[in-house]
DOSE-496200 format. One record per residue: residue number from 1; x, y, z of N, C-alpha, C in turn. Coordinates in steps of 0.001 Angstrom, whole numbers, plus 500000, padded with zeros to 6 digits. Example, Ala and Ser with C-alpha at 12.3 -4.5 7.8 and 13.67 -1.06 7.14 Angstrom:
<sites>
<resi:1 | n.u:513190 | n.v:494310 | n.w:507800 | ca.u:512300 | ca.v:495500 | ca.w:507800 | c.u:513200 | c.v:496700 | c.w:507800>;
<resi:2 | n.u:512850 | n.v:497750 | n.w:507080 | ca.u:513670 | ca.v:498940 | ca.w:507140 | c.u:512900 | c.v:500030 | c.w:507870>;
</sites>
This chain:
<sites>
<resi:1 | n.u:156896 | n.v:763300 | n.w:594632 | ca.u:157815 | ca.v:764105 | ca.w:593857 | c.u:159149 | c.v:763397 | c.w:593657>;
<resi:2 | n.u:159566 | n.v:763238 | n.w:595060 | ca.u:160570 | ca.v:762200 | ca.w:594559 | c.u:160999 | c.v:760860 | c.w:593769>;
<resi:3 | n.u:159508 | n.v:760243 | n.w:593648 | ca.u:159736 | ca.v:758843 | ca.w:592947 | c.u:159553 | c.v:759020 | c.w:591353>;
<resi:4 | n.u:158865 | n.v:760524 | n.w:591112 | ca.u:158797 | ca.v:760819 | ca.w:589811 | c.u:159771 | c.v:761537 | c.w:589237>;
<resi:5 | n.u:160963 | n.v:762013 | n.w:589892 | ca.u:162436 | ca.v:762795 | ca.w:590103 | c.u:162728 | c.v:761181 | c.w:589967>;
<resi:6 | n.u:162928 | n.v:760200 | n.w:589872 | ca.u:163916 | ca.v:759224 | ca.w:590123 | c.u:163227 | c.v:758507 | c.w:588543>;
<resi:7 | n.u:162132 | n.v:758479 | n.w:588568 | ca.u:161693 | ca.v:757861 | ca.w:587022 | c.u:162005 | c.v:758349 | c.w:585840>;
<resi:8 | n.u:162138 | n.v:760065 | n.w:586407 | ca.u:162649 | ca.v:760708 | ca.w:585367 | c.u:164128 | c.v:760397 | c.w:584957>;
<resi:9 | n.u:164924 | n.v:760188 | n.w:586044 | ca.u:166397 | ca.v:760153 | ca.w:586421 | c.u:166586 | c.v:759122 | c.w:585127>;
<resi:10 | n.u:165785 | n.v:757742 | n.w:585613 | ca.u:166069 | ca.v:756734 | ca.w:584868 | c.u:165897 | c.v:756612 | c.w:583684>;
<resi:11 | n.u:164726 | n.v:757170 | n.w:583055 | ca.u:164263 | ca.v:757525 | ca.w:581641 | c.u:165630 | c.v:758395 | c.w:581261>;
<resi:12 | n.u:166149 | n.v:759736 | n.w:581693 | ca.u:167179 | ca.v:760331 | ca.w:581304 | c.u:168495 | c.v:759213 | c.w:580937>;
<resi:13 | n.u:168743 | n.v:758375 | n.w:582281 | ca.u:170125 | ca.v:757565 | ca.w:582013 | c.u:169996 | c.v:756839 | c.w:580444>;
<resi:14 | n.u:168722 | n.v:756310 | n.w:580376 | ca.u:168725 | ca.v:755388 | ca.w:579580 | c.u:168101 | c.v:755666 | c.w:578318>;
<resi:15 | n.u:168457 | n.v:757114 | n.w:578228 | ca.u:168225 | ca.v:758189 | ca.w:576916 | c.u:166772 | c.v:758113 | c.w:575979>;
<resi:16 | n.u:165709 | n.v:757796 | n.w:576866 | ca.u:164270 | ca.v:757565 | ca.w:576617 | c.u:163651 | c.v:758416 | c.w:576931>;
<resi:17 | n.u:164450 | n.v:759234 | n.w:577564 | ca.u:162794 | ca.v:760195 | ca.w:577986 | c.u:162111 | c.v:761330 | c.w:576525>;
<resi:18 | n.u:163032 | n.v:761839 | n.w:576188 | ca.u:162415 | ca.v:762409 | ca.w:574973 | c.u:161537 | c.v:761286 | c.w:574337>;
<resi:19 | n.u:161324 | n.v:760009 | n.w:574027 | ca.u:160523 | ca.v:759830 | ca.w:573401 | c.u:159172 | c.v:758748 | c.w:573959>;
<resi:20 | n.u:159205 | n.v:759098 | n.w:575355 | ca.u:158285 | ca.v:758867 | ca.w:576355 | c.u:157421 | c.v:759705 | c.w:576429>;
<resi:21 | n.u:155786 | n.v:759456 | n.w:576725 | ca.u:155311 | ca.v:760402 | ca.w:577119 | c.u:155185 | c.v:760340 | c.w:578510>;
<resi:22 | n.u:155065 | n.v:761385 | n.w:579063 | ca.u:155035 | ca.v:761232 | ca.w:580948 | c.u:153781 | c.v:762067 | c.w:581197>;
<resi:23 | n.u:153012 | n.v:761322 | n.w:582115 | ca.u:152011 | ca.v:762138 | ca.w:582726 | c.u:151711 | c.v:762155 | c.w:584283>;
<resi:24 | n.u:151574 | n.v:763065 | n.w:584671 | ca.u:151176 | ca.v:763772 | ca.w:586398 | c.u:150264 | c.v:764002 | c.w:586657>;
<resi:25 | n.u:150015 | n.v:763584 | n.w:587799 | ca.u:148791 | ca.v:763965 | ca.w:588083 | c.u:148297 | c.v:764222 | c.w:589726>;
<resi:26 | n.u:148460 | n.v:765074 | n.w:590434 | ca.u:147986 | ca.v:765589 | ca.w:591365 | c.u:147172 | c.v:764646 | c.w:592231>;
<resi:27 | n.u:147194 | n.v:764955 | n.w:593765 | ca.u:146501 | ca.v:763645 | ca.w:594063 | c.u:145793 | c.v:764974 | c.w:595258>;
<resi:28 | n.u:143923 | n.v:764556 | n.w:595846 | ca.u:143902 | ca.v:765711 | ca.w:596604 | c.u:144340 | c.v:766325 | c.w:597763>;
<resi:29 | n.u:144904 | n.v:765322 | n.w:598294 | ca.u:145578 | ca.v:765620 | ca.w:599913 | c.u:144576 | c.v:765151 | c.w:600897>;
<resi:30 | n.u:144609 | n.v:764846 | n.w:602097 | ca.u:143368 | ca.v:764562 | ca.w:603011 | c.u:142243 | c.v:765385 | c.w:603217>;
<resi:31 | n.u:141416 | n.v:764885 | n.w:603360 | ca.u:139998 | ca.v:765107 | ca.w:603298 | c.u:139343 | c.v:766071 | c.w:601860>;
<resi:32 | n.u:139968 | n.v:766145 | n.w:600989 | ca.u:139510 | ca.v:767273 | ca.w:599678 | c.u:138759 | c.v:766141 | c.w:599176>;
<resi:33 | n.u:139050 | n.v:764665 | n.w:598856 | ca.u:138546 | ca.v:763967 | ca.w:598035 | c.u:136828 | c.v:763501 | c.w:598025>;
<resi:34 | n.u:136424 | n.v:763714 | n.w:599079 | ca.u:135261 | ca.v:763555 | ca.w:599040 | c.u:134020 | c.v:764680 | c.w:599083>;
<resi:35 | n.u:134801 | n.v:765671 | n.w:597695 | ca.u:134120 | ca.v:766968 | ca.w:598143 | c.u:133746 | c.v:767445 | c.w:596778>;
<resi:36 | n.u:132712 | n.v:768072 | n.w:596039 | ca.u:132344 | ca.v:768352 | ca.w:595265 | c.u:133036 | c.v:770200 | c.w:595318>;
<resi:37 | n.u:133950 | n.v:770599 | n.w:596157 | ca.u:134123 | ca.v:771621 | ca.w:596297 | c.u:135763 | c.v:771687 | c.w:595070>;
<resi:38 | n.u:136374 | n.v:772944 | n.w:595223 | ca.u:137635 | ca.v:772865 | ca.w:594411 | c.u:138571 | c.v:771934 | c.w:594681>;
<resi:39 | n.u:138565 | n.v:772033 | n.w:595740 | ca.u:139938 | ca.v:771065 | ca.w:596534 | c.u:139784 | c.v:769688 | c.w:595940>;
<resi:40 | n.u:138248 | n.v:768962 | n.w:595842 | ca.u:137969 | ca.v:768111 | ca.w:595480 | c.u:137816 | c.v:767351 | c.w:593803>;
<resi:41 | n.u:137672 | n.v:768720 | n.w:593699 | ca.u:137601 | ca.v:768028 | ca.w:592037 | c.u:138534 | c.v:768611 | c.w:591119>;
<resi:42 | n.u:139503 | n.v:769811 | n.w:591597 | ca.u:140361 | ca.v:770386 | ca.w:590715 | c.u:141694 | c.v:769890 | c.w:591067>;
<resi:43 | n.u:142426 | n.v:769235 | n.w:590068 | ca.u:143315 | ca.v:768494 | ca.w:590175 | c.u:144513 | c.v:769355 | c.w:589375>;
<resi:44 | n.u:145902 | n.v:768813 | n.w:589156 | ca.u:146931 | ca.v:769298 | ca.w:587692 | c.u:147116 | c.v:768120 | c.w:587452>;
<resi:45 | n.u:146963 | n.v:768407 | n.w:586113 | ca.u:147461 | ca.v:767043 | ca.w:584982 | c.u:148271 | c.v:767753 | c.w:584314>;
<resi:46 | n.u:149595 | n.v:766897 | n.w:584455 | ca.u:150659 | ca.v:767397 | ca.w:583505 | c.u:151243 | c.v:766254 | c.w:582402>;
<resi:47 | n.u:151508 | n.v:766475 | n.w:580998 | ca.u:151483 | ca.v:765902 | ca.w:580144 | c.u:153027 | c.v:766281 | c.w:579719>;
<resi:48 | n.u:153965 | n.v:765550 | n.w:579471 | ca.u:155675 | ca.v:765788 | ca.w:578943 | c.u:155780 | c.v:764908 | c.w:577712>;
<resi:49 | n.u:155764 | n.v:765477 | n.w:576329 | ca.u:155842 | ca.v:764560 | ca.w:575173 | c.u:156808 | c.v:765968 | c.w:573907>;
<resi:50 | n.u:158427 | n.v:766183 | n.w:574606 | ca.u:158858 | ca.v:767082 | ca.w:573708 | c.u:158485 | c.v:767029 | c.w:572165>;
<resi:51 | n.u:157832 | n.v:765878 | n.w:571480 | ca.u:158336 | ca.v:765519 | ca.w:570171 | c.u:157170 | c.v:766370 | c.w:569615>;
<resi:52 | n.u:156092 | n.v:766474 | n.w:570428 | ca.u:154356 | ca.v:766846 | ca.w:570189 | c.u:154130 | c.v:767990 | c.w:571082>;
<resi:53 | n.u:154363 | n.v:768299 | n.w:571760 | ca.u:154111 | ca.v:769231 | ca.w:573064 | c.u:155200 | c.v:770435 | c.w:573240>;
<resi:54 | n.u:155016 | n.v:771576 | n.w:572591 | ca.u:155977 | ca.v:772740 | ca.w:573250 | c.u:156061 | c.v:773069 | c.w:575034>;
<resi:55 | n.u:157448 | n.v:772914 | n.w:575415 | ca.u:157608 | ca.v:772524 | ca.w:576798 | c.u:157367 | c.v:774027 | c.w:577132>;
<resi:56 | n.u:156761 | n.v:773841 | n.w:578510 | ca.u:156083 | ca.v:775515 | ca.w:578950 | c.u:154847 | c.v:775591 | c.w:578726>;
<resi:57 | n.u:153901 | n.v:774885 | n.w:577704 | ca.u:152847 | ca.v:775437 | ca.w:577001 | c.u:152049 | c.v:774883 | c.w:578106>;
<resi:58 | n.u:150939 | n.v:776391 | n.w:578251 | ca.u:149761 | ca.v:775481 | ca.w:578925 | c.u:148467 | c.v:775793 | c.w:578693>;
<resi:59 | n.u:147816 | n.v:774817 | n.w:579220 | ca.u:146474 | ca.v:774417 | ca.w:578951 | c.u:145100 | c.v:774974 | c.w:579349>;
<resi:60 | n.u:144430 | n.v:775925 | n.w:579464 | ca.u:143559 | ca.v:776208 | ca.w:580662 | c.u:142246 | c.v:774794 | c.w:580590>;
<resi:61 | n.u:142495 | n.v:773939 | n.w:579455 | ca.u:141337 | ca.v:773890 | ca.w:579300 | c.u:140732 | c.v:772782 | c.w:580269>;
<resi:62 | n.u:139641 | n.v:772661 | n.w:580771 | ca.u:138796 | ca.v:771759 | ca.w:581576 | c.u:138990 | c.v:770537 | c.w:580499>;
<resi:63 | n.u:139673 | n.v:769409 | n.w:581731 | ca.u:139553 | ca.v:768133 | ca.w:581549 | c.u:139301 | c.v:767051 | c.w:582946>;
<resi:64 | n.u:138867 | n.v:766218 | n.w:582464 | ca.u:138509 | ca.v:765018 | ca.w:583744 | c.u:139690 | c.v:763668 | c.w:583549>;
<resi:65 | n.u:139622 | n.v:763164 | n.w:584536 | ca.u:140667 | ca.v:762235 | ca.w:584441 | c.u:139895 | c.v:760701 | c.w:583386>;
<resi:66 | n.u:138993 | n.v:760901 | n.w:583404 | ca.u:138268 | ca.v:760274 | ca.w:581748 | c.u:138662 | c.v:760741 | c.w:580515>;
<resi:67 | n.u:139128 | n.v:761652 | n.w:580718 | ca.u:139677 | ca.v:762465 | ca.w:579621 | c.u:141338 | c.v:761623 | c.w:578963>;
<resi:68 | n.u:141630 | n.v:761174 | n.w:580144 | ca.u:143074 | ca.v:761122 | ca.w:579849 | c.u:143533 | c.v:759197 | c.w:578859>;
<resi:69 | n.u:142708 | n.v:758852 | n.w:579112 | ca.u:142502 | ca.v:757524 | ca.w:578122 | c.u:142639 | c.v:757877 | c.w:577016>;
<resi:70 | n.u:141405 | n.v:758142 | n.w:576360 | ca.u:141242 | ca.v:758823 | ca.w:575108 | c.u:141987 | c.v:759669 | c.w:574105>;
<resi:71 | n.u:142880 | n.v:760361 | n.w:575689 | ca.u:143650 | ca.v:761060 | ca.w:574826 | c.u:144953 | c.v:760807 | c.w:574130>;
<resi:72 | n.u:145916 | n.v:760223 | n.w:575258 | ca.u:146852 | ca.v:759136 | ca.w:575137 | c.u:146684 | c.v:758058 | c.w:574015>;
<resi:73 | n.u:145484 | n.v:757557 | n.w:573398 | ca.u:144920 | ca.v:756696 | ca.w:572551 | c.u:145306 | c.v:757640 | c.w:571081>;
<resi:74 | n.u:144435 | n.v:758730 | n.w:571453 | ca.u:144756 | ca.v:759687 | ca.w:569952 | c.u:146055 | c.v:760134 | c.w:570049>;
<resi:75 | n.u:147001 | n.v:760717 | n.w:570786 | ca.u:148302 | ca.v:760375 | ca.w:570891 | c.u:149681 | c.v:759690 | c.w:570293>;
<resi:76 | n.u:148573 | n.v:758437 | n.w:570363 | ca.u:149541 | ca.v:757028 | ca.w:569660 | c.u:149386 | c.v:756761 | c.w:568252>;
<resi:77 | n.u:148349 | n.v:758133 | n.w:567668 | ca.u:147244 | ca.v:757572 | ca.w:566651 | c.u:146352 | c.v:756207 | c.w:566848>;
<resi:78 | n.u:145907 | n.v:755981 | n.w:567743 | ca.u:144917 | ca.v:755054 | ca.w:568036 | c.u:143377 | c.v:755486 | c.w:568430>;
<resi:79 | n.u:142297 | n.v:755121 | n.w:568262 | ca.u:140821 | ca.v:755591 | ca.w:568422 | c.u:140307 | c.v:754779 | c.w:569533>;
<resi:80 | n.u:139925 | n.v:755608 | n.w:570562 | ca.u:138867 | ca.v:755174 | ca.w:571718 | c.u:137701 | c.v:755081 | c.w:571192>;
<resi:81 | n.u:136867 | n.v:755509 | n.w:569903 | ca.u:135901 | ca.v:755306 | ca.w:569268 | c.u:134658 | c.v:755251 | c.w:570750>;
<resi:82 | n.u:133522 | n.v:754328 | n.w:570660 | ca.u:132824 | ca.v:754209 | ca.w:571362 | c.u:133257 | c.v:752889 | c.w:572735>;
<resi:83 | n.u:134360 | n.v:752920 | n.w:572870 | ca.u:134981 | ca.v:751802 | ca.w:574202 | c.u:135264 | c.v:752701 | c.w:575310>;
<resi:84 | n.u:135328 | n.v:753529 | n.w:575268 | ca.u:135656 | ca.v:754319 | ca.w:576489 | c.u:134655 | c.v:755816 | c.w:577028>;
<resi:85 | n.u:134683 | n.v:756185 | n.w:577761 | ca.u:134302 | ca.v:757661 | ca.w:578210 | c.u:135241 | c.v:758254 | c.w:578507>;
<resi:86 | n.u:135097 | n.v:759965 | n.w:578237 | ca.u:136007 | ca.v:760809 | ca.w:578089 | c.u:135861 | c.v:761284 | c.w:576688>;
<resi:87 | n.u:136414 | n.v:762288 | n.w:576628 | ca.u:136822 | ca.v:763223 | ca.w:575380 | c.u:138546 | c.v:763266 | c.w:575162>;
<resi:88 | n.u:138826 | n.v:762995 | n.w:574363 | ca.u:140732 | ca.v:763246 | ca.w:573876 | c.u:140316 | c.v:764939 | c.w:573676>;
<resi:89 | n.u:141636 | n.v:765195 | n.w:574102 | ca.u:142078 | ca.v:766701 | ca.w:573970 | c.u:143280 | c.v:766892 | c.w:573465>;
<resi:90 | n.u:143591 | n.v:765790 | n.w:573134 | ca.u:144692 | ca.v:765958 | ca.w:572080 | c.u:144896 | c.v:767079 | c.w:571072>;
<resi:91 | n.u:143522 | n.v:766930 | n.w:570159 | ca.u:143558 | ca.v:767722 | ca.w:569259 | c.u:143395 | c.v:769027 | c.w:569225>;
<resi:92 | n.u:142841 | n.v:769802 | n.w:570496 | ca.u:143026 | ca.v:770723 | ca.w:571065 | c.u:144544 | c.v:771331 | c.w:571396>;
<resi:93 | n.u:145372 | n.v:770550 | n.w:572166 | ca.u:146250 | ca.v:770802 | ca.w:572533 | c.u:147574 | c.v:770947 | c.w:571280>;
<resi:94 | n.u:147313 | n.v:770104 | n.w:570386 | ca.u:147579 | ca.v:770480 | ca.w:568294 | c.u:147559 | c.v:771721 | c.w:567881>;
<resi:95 | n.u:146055 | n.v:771999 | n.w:568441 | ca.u:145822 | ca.v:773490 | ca.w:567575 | c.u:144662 | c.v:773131 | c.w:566644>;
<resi:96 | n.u:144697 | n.v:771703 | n.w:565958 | ca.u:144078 | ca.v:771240 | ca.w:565099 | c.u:142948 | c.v:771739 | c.w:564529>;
<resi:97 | n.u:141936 | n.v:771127 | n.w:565612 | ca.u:140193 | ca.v:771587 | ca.w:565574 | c.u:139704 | c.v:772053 | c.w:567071>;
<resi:98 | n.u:138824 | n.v:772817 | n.w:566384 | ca.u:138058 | ca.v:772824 | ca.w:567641 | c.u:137047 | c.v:772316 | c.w:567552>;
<resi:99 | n.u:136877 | n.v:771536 | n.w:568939 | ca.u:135690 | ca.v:770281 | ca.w:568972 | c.u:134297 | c.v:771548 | c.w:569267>;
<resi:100 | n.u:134189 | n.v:772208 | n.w:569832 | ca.u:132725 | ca.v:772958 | ca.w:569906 | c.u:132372 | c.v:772224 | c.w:571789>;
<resi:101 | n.u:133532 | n.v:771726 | n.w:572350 | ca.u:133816 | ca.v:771143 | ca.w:573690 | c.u:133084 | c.v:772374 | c.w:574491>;
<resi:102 | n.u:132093 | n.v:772301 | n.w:575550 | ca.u:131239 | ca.v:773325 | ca.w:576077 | c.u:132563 | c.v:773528 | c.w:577461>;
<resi:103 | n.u:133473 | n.v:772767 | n.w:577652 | ca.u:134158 | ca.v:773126 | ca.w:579023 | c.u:132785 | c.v:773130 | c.w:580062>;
<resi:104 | n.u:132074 | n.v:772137 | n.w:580300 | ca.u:131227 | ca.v:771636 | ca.w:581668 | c.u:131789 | c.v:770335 | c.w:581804>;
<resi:105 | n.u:132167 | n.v:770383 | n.w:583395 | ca.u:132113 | ca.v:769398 | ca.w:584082 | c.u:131075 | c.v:768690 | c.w:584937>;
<resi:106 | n.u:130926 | n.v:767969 | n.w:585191 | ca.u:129597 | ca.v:767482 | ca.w:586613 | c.u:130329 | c.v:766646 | c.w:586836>;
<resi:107 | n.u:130424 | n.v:767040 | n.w:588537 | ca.u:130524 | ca.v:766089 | ca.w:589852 | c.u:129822 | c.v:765604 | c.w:590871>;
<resi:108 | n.u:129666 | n.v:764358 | n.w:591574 | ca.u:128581 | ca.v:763860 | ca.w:592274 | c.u:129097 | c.v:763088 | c.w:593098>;
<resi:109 | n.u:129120 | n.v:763795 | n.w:594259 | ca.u:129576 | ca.v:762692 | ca.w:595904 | c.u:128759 | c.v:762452 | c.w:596287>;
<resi:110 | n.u:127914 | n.v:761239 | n.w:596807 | ca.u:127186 | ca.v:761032 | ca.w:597586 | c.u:125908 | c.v:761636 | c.w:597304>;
<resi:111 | n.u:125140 | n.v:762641 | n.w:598049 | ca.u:124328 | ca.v:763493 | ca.w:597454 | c.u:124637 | c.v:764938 | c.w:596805>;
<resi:112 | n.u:126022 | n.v:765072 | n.w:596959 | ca.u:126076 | ca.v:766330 | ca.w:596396 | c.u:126666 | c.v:766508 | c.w:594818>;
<resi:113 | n.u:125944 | n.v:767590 | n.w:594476 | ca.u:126319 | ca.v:767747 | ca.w:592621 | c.u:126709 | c.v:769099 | c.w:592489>;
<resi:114 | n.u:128027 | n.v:768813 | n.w:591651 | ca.u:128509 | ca.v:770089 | ca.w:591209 | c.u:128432 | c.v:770597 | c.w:589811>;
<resi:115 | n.u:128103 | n.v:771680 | n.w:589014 | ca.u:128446 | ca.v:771593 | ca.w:587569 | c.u:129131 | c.v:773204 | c.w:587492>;
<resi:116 | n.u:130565 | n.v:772903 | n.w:586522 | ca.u:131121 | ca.v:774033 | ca.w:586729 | c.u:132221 | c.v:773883 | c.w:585090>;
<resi:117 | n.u:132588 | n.v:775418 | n.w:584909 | ca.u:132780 | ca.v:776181 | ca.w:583726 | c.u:134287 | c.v:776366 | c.w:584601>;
<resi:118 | n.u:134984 | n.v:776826 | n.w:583566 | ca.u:136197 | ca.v:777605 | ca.w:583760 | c.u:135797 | c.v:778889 | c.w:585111>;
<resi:119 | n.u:134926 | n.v:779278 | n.w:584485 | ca.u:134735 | ca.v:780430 | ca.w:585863 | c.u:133428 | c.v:780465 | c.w:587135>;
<resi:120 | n.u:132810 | n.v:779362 | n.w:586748 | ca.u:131280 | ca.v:779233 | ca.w:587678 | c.u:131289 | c.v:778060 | c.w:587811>;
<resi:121 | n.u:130812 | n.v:777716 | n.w:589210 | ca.u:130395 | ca.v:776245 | ca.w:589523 | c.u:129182 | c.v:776651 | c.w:590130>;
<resi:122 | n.u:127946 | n.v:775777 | n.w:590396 | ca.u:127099 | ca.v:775367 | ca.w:590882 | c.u:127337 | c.v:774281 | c.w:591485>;
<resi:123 | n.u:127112 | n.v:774498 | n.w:593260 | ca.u:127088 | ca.v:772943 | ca.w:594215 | c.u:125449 | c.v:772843 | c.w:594775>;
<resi:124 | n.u:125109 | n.v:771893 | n.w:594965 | ca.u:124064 | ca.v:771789 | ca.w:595365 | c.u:124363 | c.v:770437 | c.w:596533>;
<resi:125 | n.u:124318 | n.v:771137 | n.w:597744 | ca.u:124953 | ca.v:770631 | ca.w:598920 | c.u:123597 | c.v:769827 | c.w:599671>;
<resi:126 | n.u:123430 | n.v:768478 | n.w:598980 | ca.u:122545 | ca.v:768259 | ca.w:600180 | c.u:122771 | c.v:767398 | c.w:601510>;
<resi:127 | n.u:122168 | n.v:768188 | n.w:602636 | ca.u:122139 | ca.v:768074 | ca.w:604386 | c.u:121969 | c.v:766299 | c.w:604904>;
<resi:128 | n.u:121778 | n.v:765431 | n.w:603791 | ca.u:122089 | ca.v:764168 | ca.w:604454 | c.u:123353 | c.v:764047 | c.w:603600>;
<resi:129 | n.u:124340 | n.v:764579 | n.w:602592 | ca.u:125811 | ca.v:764181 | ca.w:602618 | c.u:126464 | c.v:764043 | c.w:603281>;
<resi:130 | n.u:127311 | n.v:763076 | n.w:603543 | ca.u:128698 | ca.v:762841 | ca.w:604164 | c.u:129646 | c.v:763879 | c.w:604252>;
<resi:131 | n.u:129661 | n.v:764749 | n.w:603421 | ca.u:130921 | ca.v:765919 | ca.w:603338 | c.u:129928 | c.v:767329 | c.w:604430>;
<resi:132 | n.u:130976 | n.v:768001 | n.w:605017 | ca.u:130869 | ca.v:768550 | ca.w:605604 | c.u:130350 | c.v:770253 | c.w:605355>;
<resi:133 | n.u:129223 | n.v:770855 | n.w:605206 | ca.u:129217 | ca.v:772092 | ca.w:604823 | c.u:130069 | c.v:773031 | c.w:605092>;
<resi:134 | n.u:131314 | n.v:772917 | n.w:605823 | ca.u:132275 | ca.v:773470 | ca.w:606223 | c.u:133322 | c.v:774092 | c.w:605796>;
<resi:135 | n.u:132900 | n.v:774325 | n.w:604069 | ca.u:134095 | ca.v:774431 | ca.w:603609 | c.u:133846 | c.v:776247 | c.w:602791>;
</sites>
């Protein structure tokens, strides 16, 4: 928090930040990361681009950190075309179009697989994983 309070600081001194984009991103804390559970795969990504972005506005929508290439690319007006994985949500976040985007994710630690919606996940926890049924 603090080193991104001080990047900001500097972007402010040096009267750039309005036309920077800044992005955040959540990191899971100990032991969440190797978990097909929430802790593990639900992150915040925060996106700061006043020129494109109404400040306050938010997002519900399911994205992966594959996501965030692509999007930044359409962003710049530039095309990830077929070089990358991920979906841009740019144009979502426009208003533009709607892509017909199903909002499914799938996650896979080790042996375990998750697939999950805004409101349902499916884990399928299997007993030789590394992660702990404990949660």
């Amino acid at each position: 928090d603090d080193s991104l309070g001080s990047l900001v600081q500097h972007m402010t001194d040096l009267n750039i930040l309005d036309d920077t984009i800044v992005v955040a991103m959540m990191d899971h804390g100990m032991g969440a990361k190797s978990s097909v559970f929430e802790a593990g795969i639900r992150i915040l990504h925060s996106v700061r681009y006043p020129p494109l972005l109404p400040m306050g506005d938010l997002n519900g929508r399911l994205v992966s950190q594959v996501d965030l290439g692509p999007t930044l690319l359409e962003m710049a007006g530039l095309s990830a075309d077929y070089l990358m994985d991920g979906e841009s949500w740019w144009s979502q976040a426009e208003g533009v179009v709607d892509d017909g985007q199903t909002g499914v994710r799938f996650a896979q630690i080790d042996y375990d697989r998750s697939v999950s919606t805004r409101d349902y996940k499916m884990i399928r926890h299997h007993p030789d994983s590394s992660v702990s049924s404990n949660y």
